[in-house]
C-alpha positions in Angstrom: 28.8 -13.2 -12.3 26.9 -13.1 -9.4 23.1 -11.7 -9.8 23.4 -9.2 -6.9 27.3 -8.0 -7.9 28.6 -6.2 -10.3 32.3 -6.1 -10.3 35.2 -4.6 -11.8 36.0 -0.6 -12.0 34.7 0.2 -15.2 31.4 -1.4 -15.2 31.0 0.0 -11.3 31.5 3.4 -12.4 29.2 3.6 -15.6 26.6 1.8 -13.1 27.3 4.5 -10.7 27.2 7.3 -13.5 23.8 5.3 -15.4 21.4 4.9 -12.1 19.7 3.0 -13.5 20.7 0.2 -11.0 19.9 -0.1 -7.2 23.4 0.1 -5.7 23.5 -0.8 -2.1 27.1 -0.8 -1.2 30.2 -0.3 -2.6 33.8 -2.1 -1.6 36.9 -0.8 -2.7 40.2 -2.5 -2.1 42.2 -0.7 0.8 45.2 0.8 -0.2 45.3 0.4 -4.2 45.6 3.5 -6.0 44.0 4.4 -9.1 42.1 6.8 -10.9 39.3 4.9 -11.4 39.2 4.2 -7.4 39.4 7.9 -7.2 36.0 8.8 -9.4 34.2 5.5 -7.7 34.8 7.3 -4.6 33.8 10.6 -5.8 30.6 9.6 -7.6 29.6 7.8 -4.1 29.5 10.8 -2.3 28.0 12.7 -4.8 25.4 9.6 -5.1 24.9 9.4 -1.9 26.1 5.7 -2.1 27.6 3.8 1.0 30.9 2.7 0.5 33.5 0.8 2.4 37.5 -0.5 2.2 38.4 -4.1 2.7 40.8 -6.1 2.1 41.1 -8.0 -1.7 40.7 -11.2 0.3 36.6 -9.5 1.0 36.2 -9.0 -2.5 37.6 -11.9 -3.8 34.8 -13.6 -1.8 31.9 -11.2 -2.7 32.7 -12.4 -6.0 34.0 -15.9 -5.8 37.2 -14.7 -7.3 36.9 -13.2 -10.4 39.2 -10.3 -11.2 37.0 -7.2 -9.5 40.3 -4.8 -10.1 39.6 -3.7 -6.2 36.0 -2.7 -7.0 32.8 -4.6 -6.1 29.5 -2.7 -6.1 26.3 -4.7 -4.6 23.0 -4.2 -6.0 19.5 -4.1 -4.8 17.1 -7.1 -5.9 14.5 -4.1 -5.7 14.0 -0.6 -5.6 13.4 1.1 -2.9 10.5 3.7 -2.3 10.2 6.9 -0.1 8.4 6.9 3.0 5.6 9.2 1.9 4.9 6.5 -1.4 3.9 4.2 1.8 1.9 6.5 3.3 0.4 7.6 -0.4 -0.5 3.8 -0.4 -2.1 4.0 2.6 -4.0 6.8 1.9 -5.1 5.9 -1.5 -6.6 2.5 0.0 -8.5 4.7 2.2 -6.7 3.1 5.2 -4.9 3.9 8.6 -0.5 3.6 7.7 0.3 0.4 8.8 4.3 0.1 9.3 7.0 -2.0 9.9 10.1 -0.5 11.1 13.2 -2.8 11.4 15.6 -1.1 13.3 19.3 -2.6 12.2 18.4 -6.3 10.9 21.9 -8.0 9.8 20.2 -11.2 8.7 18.5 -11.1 5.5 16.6 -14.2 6.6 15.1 -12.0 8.6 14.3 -9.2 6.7 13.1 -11.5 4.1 10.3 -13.3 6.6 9.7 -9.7 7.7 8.6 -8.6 4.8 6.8 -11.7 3.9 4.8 -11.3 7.1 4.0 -7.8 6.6 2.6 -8.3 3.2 0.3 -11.3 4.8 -0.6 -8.9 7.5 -1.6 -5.8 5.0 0.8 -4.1 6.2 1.7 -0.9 3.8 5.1 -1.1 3.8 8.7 -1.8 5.8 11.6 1.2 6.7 14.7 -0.2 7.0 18.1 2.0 7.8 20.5 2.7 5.3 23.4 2.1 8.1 23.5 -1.4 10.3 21.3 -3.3 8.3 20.8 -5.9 5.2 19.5 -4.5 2.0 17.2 -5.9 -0.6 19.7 -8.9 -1.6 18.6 -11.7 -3.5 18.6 -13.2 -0.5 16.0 -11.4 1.1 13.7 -11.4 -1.9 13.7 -15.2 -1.9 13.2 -15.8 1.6 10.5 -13.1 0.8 8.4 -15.1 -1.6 7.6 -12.2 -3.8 6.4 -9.9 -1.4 9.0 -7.6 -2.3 6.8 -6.8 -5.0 4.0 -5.9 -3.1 5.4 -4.5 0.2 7.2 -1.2 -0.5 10.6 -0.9 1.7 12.1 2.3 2.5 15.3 2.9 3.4 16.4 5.9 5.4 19.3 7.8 6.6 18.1 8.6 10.1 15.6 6.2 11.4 14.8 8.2 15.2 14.2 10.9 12.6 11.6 9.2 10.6 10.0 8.1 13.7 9.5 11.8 14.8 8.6 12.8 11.4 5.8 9.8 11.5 4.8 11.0 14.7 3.9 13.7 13.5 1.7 12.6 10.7 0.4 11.3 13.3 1.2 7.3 13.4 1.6 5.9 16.5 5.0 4.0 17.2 5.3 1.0 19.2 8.4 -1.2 20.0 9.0 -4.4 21.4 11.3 -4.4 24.6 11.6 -7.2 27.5 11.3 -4.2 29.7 7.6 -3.2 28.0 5.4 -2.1 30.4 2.5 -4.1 29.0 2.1 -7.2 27.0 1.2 -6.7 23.5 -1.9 -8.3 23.9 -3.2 -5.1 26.3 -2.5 -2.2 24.3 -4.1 -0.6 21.0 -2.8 -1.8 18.3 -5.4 0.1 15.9 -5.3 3.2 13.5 -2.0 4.6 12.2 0.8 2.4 13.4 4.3 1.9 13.2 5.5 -1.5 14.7 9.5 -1.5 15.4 11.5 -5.0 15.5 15.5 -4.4 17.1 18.1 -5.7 16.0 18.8 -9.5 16.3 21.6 -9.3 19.1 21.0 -5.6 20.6 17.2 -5.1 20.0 16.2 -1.6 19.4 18.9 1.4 19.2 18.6 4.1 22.2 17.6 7.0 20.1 15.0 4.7 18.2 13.6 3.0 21.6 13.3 6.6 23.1 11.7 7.7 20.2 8.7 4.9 20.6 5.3 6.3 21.9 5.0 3.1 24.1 6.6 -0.7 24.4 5.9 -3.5 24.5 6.4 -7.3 25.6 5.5 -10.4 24.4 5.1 -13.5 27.2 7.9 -15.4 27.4 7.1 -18.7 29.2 10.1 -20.7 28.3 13.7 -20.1 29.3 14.5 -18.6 26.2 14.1 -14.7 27.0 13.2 -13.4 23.8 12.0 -14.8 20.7 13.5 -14.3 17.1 13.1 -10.8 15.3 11.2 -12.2 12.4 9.0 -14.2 14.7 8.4 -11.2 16.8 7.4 -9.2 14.1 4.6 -12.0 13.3 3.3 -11.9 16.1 2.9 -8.3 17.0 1.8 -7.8 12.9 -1.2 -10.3 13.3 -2.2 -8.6 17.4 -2.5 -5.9 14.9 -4.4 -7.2 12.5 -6.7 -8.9 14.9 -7.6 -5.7 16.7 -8.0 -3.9 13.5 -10.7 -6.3 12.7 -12.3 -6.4 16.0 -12.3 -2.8 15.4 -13.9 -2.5 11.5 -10.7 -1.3 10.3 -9.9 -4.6 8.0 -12.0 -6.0 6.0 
């Protein structure tokens, strides 16, 4: 059995019933009719729990073709936390938030070197949505290096919505756009910040770009126009950190 799947209707349901695991996402085989399919699908909603159909020939390669009986559930390497335990964290280290919001990565390479970088940095924690992007696999914890267990990652149902609510609490939110109006280099990267990294292919969603207090761009010199999302993040994480301790606020 694979570490991140569990498979199979009974044991998906008691894990759905139990909590006690992390469940991502859940696949159910299109079309096959059961009882069991029924409660999966009725203790998702109640749970909250993402859930698609696909075809058997999906599951039989989630699960390298063991018998799933039409049900494949895929867990989290890690739990995930609530944005206000990151900003708890921040608070109870006496310092400024320090975010990383990844709007819709689908590469858990990504995620994975995202969180590593954030952890280097000091950051106090990545958001991630619950929609259009890769959980906490096993993937992403190994390309992680352990930060996972360090970096708190939250994952939200309405990321232009945690933005505003951020905003509020007053972090400011910056995100990376070829159409920035100033390089990264030039603006203030200090006190409460949110950094958001787009998408690999699309960059930032509209709602989430119109919901940034300012963007940003970072040189490109090459003929390359932009640079890859885990790289970006890097480099905008350690502007950060630079200025912060320029500015006293890292020690």
């Amino acid at each position: 059995m694979k570490d991140d799947m569990i498979y199979g209707r009974n044991p998906v349901i008691e894990a759905l019933k139990t909590g006690t695991t992390t469940i991502d996402k859940v696949f159910l085989q299109d079309g096959l009719r059961h009882s069991q399919m029924q409660e999966i699908l009725r203790l998702c909603k109640e749970g909250n729990i993402l859930y698609r159909f696909v075809d058997k020939r999906k599951l039989d390669s989630l699960c390298d073709g063991e018998n799933h009986q039409g049900a494949v559930a895929a867990i989290a390497s890690h739990s995930y936390v609530e944005v206000a335990d990151i900003l708890a964290l921040a608070e109870s280290k006496g310092e400024s938030p320090f975010l990383v919001i990844a709007d819709g990565i689908s590469d858990p390479h990504n995620l994975g070197s995202i969180i590593r970088s954030a952890n280097a940095a000091g950051a106090h924690g990545v958001i991630i949505p619950k929609n259009r992007s890769v959980s906490l696999n096993a993937t992403v914890s190994k390309v992680a290096a352990g930060a996972v267990e360090y970096t708190p990652v939250a994952r939200v149902t309405n990321l232009a919505r945690t933005i505003e609510s951020l905003k509020k609490a007053g972090v400011w939110i910056v995100g990376t756009a070829l159409e920035g109006s100033q390089m990264h280099t030039q603006c203030s990267l200090t006190g409460p910040l949110g950094i958001v990294i787009g998408s690999e292919g699309e960059g930032m969603s509209r709602l989430v770009r119109e919901s940034c207090d300012f963007l940003v761009k970072i040189p490109m010199i090459g003929k390359i126009e932009s640079l890859n999302a885990s790289v970006a993040a890097g480099v905008l994480l350690y502007e950060a950190v630079r200025q912060k301790l320029e500015k006293g606020e890292l020690s």
